[in-house]
N, C-alpha and C positions, 0 to 999 in steps of 0.2 A: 390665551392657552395655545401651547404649542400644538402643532398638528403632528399625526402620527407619526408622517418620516421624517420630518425634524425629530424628533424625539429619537426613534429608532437609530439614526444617523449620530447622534451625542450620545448613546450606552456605548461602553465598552464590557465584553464579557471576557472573562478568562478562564479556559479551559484547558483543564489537566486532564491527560490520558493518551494512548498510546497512539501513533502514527504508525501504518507498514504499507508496505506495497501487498496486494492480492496479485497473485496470478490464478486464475480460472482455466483449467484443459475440461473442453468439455467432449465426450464422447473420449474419452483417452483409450487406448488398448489395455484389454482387461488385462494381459502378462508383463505389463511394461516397468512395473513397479516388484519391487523383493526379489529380482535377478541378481546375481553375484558381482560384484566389481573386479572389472578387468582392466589391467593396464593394455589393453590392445583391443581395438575394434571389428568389429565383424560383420558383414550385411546383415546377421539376424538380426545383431541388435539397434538396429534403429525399424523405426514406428512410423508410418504415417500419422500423420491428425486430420480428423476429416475437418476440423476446424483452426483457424489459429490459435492462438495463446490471448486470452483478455488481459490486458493491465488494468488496475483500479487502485484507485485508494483506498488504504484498508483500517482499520484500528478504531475504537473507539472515540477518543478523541479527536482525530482528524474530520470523522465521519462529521463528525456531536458541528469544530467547527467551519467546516469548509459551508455545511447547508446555513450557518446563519450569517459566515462571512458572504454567500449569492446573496440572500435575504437583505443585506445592506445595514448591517451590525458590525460594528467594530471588537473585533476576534482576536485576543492573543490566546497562543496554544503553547503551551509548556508539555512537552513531550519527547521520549527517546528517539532523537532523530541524528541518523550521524550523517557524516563529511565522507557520503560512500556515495555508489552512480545510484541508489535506490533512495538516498536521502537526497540528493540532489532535485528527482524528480519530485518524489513529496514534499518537498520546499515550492516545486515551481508550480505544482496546481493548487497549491495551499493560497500562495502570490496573487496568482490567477483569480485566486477568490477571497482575496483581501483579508485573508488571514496573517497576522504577523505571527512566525515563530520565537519566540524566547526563549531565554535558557540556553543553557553551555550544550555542544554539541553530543549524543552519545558515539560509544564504542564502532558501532554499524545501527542500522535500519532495521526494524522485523519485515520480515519477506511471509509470506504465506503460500502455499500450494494448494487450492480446491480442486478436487473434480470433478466432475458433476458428467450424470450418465447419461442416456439418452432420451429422458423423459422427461430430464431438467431435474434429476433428485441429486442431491448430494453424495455421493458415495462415502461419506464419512472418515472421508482423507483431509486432514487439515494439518499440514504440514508447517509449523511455524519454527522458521527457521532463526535465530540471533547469534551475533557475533561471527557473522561470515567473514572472508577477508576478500574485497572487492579494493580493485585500484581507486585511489586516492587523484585529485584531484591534481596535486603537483605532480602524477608521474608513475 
């Protein structure tokens, strides 16, 4: 009888469902969001952050395989992932954890915006962004 991580090491799973980049601001400036769009900048309108910007991996899918590609399972992910700087990265922590992407590339990436207040709650901004247009890898 084979032993566990023999075994685990010969499944292959495959996993369908979404890939996106999260960005998390936390403590954001309560005014900083529903101001009017201006073609010209102004000191008001920039914000400190008392924290940086978090990057993660976001989506269902990604999530479901990147924890079983660590675990040491063989993970193809069929999901909307495009040939954008946001798909790039979600390919390359997917790689990272031995996740194979499949499937024809999408359009763009889903991006996300959370932000999260000062007690760590969510403020119930979840901003999901698709069909950005981000430069392309040739240029």
């Amino acid at each position: 009888m084979a032993d566990a991580t023999s075994v685990a090491e010969q499944r292959v799973i495959a996993v369908a469902g979404a890939a996106a980049i999260d960005m998390t601001l936390r403590r954001p400036p309560l005014d900083w969001i529903g101001s009017p769009s201006k073609d010209h900048y102004t000191p008001e309108m920039f914000h400190k952050l008392e924290d940086p910007p978090e990057l993660g991996l976001g989506g269902n899918g990604a999530a479901a395989a990147y924890v079983l590609g660590v675990l040491g399972v063989r993970v193809l992910l069929s999901g909307p992932i495009g040939e954008d700087a946001a798909g790039w990265l979600v390919r390359d922590w997917l790689k990272k954890a031995n996740v194979e992407c499949v499937g024809a590339p999408a359009s763009s990436t889903m991006f996300s915006l959370l932000l999260v207040d000062i007690v760590g709650w969510d403020r119930g901004c979840d901003l999901a962004v698709v069909g950005c247009s981000l430069p392309s890898r040739g240029g």
